[in-house]
N, C-alpha and C positions, 0 to 999 in steps of 0.2 A: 504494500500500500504506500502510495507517494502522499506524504507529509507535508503539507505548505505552511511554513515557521517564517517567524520575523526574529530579527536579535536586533537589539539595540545597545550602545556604549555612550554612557552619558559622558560630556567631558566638561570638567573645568578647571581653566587657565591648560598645565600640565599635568594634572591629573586622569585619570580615567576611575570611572564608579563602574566594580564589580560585584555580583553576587555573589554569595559561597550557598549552593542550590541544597537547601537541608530537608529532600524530597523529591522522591520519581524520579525522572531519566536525567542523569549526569548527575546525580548526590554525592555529594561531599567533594565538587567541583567549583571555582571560583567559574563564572561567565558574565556576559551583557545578560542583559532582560530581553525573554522573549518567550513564544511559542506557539503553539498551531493558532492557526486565524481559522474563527467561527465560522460555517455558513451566512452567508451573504453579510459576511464582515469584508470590505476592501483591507487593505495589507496597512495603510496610514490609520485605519480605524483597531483592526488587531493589536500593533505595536503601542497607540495611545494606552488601552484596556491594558494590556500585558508590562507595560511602565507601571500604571498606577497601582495595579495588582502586585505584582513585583518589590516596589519599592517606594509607593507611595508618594510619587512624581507625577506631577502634569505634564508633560510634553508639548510643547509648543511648537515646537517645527522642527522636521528632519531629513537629514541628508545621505543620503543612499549612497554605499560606499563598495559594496559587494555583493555578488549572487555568492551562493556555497551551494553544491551538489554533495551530499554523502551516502554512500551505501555500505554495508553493512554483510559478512559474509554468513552473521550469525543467524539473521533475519531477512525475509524477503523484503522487508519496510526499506524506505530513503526517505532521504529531507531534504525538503529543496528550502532553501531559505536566503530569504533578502535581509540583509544587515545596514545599520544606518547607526551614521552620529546623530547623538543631541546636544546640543550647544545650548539651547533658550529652554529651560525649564521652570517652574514653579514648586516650592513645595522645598523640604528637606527631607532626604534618605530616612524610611524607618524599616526595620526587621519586623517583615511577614511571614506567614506559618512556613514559607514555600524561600524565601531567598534572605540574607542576611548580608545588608550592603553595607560595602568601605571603601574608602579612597583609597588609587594606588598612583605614585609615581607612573606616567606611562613609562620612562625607560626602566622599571622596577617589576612588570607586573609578574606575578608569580607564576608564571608558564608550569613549573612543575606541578600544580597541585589544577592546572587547568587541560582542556581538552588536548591530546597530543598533535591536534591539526593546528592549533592556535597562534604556535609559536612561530609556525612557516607563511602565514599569512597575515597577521595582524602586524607586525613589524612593517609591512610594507605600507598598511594604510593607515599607519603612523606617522609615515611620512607622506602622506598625501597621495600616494597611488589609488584607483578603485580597481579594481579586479572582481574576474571570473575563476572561481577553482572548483575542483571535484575529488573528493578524498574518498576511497575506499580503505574499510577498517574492515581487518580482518576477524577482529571483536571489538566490544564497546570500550578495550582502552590498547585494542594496535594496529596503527596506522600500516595499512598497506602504501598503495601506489598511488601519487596526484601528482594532478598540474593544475598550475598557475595561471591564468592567462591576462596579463594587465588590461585594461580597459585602455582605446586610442581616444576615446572622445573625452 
């Protein structure tokens, strides 16, 4: 079954606001905020709901930064997911049943205790790249085979 997920990475100044997910798929992983968009939710209405839910933020506008294709050799399931910055929020971070957020240095952020795709893409659109990737895991924590593909536009 294909999955259609949002992830978000709130930023401010040089920080990045991650979760430590203390629930379901990726638990006891730091990440952005996100996950499957509802029936007749559009993808900027899923990620608003899934910020607030998440981490008790309004989201005000955001900037699409990545597609991510993942598959999975354990499970017939994949995840197709669109990732975005948020810059302009409302509100301050609280700890929900589902995520427990903190600020990280972005050149700091703890790759090891995050997903094992994380650290070969997110560096890139730290510096401002967007990109197209597709990551096959051979289980829910070993990366098989991906590529990159930067974004020209």
């Amino acid at each position: 079954m294909n999955k259609i997920t949002t992830l978000v990475f709130v930023r401010r100044g040089h920080e990045i606001l991650l979760g430590m997910k203390k629930r379901g798929f990726g638990e006891g992983r730091w990440n952005g905020f996100g996950g499957k968009i509802e029936p007749g939710e559009t993808e900027l209405e899923g990620i608003k709901r899934e910020l607030l839910e998440e981490s008790g933020l309004v989201g005000n506008s955001f900037e699409e930064i990545a597609h991510l294709y993942f598959d999975f050799e354990s499970t017939p399931d994949t995840i197709d997911c669109t990732v975005f910055w948020c810059d302009d929020y409302s509100g301050e971070p609280i700890e929900t049943e589902e995520m427990r957020p903190q600020w990280f240095k972005a050149n700091e952020l703890p790759y090891q205790e995050m997903w094992t795709d994380d650290k070969f893409w997110i560096p890139l659109v730290l510096e401002g790249q967007k990109l197209d990737a597709t990551f096959h895991f051979k289980n829910l924590s070993e990366l098989g085979e991906y590529t990159i593909t930067p974004r020209t536009i």
